[in-house]
Structure formats: structure tokens, C-alpha cells
VOPAGU-2260 file (C-alpha; in pm, 1 decimal, decimal comma):
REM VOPAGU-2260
SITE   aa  ch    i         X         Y         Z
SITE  UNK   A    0   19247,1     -96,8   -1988,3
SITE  UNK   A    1   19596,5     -72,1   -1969,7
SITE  UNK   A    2   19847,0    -193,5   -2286,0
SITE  UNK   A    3   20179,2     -64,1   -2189,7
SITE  UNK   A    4   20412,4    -385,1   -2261,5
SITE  UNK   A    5   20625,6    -294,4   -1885,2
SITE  UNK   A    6   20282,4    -400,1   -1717,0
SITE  UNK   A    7   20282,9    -776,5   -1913,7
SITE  UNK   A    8   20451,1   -1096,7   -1896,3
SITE  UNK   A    9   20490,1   -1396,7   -2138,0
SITE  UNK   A   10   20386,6   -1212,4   -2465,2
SITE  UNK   A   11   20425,7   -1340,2   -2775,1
SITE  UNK   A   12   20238,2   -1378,1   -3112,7
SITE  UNK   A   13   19865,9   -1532,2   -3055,1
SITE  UNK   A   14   19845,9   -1859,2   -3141,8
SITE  UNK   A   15   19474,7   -1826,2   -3277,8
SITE  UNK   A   16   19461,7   -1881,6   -3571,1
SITE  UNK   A   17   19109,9   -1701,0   -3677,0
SITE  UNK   A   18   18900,9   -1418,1   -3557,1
SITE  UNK   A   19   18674,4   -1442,4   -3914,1
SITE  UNK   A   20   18535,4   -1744,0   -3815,6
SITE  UNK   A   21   18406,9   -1626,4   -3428,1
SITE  UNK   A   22   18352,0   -1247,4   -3574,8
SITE  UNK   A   23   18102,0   -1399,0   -3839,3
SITE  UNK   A   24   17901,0   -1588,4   -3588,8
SITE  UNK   A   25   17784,9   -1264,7   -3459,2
SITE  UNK   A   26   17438,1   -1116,0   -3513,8
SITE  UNK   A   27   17395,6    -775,5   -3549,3
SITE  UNK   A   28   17061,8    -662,0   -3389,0
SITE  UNK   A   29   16827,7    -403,2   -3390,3
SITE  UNK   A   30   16646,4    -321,8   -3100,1
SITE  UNK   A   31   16423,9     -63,4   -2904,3
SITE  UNK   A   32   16550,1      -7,0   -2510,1
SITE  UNK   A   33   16260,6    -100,7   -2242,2
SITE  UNK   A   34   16072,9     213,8   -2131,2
SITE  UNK   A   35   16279,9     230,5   -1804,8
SITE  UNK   A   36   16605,3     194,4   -2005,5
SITE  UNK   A   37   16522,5     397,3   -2254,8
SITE  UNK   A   38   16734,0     648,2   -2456,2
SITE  UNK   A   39   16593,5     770,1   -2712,4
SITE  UNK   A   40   16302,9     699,5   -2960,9
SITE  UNK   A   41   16545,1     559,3   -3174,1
SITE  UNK   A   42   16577,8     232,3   -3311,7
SITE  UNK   A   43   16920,5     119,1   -3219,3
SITE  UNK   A   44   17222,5    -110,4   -3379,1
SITE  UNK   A   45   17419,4    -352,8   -3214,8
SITE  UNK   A   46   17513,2    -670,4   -3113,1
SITE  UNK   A   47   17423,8    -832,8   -2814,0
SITE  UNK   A   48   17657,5    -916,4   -2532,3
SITE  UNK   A   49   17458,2   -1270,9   -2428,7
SITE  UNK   A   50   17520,4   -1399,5   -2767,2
SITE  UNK   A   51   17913,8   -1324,9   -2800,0
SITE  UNK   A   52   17885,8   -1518,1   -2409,7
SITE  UNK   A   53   17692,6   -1813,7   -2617,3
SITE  UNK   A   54   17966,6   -1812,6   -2957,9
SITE  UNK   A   55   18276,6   -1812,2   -2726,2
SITE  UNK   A   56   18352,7   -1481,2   -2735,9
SITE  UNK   A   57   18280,7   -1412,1   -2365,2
SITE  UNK   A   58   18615,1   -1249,2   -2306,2
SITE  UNK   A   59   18433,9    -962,9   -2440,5
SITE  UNK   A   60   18174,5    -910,5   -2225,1
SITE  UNK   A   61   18205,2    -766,8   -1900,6
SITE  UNK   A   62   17958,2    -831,5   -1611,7
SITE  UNK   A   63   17859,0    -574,7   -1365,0
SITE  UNK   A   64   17710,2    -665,1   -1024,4
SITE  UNK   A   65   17393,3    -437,6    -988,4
SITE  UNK   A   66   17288,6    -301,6    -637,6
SITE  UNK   A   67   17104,6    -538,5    -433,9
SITE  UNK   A   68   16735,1    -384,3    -468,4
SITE  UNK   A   69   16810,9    -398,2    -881,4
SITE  UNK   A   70   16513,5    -636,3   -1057,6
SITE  UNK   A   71   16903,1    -781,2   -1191,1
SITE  UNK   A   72   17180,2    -935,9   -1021,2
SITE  UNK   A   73   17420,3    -801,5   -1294,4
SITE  UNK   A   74   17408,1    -657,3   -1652,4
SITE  UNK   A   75   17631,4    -715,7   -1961,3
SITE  UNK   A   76   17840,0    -476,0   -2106,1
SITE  UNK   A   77   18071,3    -535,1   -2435,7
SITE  UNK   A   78   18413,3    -466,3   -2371,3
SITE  UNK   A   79   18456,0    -259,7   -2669,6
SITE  UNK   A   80   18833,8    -189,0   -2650,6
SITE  UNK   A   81   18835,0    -603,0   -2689,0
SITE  UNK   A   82   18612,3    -573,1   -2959,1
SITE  UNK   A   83   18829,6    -341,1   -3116,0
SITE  UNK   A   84   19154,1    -609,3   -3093,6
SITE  UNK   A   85   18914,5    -898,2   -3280,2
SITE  UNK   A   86   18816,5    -681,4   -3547,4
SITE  UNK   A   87   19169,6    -540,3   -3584,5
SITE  UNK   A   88   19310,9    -890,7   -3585,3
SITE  UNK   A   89   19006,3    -955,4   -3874,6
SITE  UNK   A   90   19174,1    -705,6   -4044,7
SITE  UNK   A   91   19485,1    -784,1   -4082,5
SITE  UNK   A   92   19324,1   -1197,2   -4141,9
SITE  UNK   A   93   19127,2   -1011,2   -4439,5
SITE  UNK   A   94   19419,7    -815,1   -4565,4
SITE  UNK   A   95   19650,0   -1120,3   -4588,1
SITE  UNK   A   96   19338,1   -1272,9   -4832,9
SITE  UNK   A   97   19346,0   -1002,3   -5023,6
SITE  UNK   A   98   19724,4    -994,2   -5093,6
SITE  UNK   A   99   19707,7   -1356,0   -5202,8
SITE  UNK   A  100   19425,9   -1314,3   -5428,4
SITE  UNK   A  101   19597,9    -996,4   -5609,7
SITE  UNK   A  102   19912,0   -1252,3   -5639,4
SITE  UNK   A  103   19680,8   -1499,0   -5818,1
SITE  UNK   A  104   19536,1   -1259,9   -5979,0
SITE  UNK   A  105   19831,7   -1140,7   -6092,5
SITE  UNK   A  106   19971,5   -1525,3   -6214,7
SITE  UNK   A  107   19598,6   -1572,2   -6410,7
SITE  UNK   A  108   19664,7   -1190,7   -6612,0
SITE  UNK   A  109   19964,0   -1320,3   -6706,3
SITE  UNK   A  110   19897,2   -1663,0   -6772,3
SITE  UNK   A  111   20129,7   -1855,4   -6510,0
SITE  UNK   A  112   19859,1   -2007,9   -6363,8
SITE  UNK   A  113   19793,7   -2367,1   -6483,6
């Protein structure tokens, strides 16, 4: 996907206030592949793209029509470059925590705190 700024309109800072809160809803699985999908003899990590649909993270998931003689109509697939924004956004959420807790930390060491 594209992110040069000369190919957007309206931006400004996001208004949401948490990613934590949707990024800790999500399951991480492990699965095997069905014979006719299968990759390897592996057992494989990951997340699955009907549940971020189901916690509200369906901006992630990207649906692609299969041909018409498919047993599906279409498949998921995670939009991992959006994947990548939420857990960058996490973060940058976690980071802030952690400078506020070395403040405090900080205050208790030398005894400001009350």
C-alpha cells in the first residue's frame, strides 16, 4: 500500500485513543494447514483473520474473491502492513507507560511521593 502523504487528504493525529485494548483481544493460534493447503509438516503460529473480523479489527483483514469453481467464495488474508501500524501505535501506547512509571519510580526513590 501506498503512504506517501501527496497521495492523502484530511490527515491529522488519530483520535483513538487505544490499540492495547483491541491488540489484547487477539488470540494467537496454533494450527496445522488442511492437506490440500498444506505447507509444510509444521505446526504453525498465528492469529486468525475471522477473529480480528469478530474483535473489530476487520480493517485488517482483506478478503479475496476466489474463482468461481473454488469450494470458497473468498478467503481471508491479514493485512500485515496494517498490522504493523496497530502494533507500532501499541508501542509507542506502551512506551508512554513506561516513561510514567520510571517518573514515579523516580518520585518513590526519592521519597516525593506521598
Amino acid at each position: 500500500w501506498a503512504s506517501d502523504e501527496r497521495l492523502k487528504t484530511n490527515i491529522k493525529q488519530t483520535d483513538k485513543a487505544s490499540v492495547l485494548d483491541d491488540i489484547e483481544k487477539i488470540n494467537f493460534i496454533q494450527f496445522d494447514w488442511k492437506k490440500e493447503h498444506k505447507k509444510n509438516n509444521h505446526v504453525c503460529l498465528g492469529v486468525s483473520a475471522n477473529q480480528l473480523e469478530t474483535i473489530g479489527m476487520s480493517d485488517c483483514v482483506i478478503r479475496v474473491e476466489q474463482p468461481s469453481n473454488s469450494e470458497y467464495d473468498f478467503i481471508r488474508n491479514i493485512d500485515t502492513s496494517k498490522m504493523t501500524t496497530y502494533a507500532l501505535k501499541a508501542i509507542q501506547e506502551l512506551y508512554d507507560i513506561v516513561k510514567e512509571q520510571k517518573k514515579q519510580i523516580e518520585k518513590l526513590q526519592k521519597g516525593t511521593v506521598k
